[in-house]
N, C-alpha and C positions, 0 to 999 in steps of 0.2 A: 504494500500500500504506500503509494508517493507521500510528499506532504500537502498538494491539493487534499487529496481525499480524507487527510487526518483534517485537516479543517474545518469541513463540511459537516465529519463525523464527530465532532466534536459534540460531547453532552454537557461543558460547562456551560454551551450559548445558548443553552435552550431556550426559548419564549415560554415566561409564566403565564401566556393566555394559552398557548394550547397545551394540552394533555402532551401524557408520556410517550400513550400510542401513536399520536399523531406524527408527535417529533419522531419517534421509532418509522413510520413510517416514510416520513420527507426523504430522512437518511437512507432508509434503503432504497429508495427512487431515486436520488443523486449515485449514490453508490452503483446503482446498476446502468446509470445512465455514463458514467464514466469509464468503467468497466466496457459497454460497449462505444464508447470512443477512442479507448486505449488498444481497442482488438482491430480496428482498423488499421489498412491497409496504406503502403506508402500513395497507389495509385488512388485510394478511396481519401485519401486526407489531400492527396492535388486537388482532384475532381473536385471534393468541397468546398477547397479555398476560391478554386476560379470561379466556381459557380457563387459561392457569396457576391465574389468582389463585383461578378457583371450583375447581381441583381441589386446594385447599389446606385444613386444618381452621380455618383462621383465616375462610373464606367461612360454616362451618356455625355458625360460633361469632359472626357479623356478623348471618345470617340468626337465630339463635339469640334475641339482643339485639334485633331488629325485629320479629320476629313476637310474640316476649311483650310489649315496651313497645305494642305495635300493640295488641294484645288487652289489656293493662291499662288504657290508656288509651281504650278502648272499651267498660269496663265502667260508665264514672260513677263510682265509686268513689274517684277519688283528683279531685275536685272540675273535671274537665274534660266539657264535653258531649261525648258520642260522635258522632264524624263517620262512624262506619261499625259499628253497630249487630249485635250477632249474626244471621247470621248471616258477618258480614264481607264481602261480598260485594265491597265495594271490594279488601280486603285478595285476595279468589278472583282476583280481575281481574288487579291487577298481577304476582302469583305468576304466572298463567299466562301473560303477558306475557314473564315475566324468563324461562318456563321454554321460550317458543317462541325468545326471542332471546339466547340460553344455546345450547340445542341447535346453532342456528345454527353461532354462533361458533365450538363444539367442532367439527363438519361442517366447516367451513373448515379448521380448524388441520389437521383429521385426514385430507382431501383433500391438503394443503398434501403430508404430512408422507406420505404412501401414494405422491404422485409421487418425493418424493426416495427412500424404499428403494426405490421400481421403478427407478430412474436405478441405485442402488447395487446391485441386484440384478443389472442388463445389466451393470453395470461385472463385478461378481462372476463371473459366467458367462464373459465376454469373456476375463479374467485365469484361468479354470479352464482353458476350451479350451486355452489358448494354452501352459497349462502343459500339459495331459496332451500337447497336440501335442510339447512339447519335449522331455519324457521320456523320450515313445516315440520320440523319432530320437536319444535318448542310447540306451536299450536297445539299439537297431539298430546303432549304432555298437558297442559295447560287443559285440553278438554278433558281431560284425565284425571285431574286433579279436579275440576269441577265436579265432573259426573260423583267422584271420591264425595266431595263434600256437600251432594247434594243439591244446588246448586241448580235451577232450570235455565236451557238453554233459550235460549232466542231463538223464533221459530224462523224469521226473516232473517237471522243470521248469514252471513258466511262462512263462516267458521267451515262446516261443511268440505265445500269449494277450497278453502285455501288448506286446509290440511290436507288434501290430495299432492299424491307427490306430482312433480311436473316432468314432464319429459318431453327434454329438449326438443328428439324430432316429432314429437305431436306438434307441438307448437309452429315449430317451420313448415310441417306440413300442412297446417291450419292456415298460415299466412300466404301459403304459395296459393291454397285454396280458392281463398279471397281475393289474392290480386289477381288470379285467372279469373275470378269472377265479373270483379269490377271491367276489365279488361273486353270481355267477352259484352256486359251494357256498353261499354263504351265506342266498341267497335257497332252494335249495335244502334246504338242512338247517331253516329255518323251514317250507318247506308240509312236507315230512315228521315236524316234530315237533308238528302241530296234531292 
């Protein structure tokens, strides 16, 4: 562990507003977000930089100052021979150049960057299950203990409904259901309104 990462981890700085768990948690979110910074690659940390620096106004403002000095000094005009004549052609060439190995770069970072939220996504999902799974065996408990103590239930309750375990592809199957459904009116409601 470097000394960035002892800093971050650091439990002296904690904030008296939030909880233990919370700070416990920031920390492991930094931690793991550095952790997959430091496992990058030499070509994945170029890609990055270049791809920052041209999504910065300070790039349009570089490109800015090149293409006009490029085109002033292509005029003859200020006592230099033009090496690249209108209609610039030299100047077309390297533009498209920068603009195929620009693209690139961006592709990379943005590959890069589509693997870690799909990582953080399965994480997400992983830590959702596992909550509704726990929930639903607190409710059960919870009706459990009532039923125990006698205790009438609400007959318009949910309780019912949510102590059912959930499973996950019911639910995507449900939703794919529905958006074919909707899908199916809406193609619908178009040939009947031609």
């Amino acid at each position: 562990m470097n000394e960035d990462e002892k800093e971050y981890l650091d439990f002296e700085n904690d904030n008296p507003a939030l909880s233990k768990v919370i700070e416990r948690n920031i920390r492991t979110i930094i931690r793991l977000r550095l952790k997959a910074a430091n496992k990058r690659n030499l070509q994945d940390r170029i890609a990055d930089v270049i791809t920052s620096f041209s999504g910065h106004i300070v790039f349009v403002y570089v490109h800015i100052v090149w293409f006009g000095a490029w085109i002033v000094l292509n005029t003859g005009k200020i006592g230099v021979h033009p090496f690249d004549p209108f209609p610039y052609g030299l100047l077309t060439m390297v533009v498209s150049l920068e603009a195929i190995f620009l693209s690139t770069f961006v592709l990379i970072s943005q590959n890069r960057l589509s693997e870690e939220s799909e990582y953080r996504a399965n994480l997400n999902l992983q830590i959702g299950l596992l909550t509704e799974h726990e929930v639903t065996r607190v409710l059960q408990m919870l009706d459990a203990i009532q039923d125990k103590m006698g205790i009438e239930n609400d007959e318009d309750s949910e309780l019912a409904d949510l102590e059912m375990d959930t499973k996950p592809e019911d639910v995507l199957s449900e939703i794919e259901r529905l958006q074919q459904m909707v899908l199916k009116k809406k193609k619908f409601r178009n040939r009947n309104q031609r």
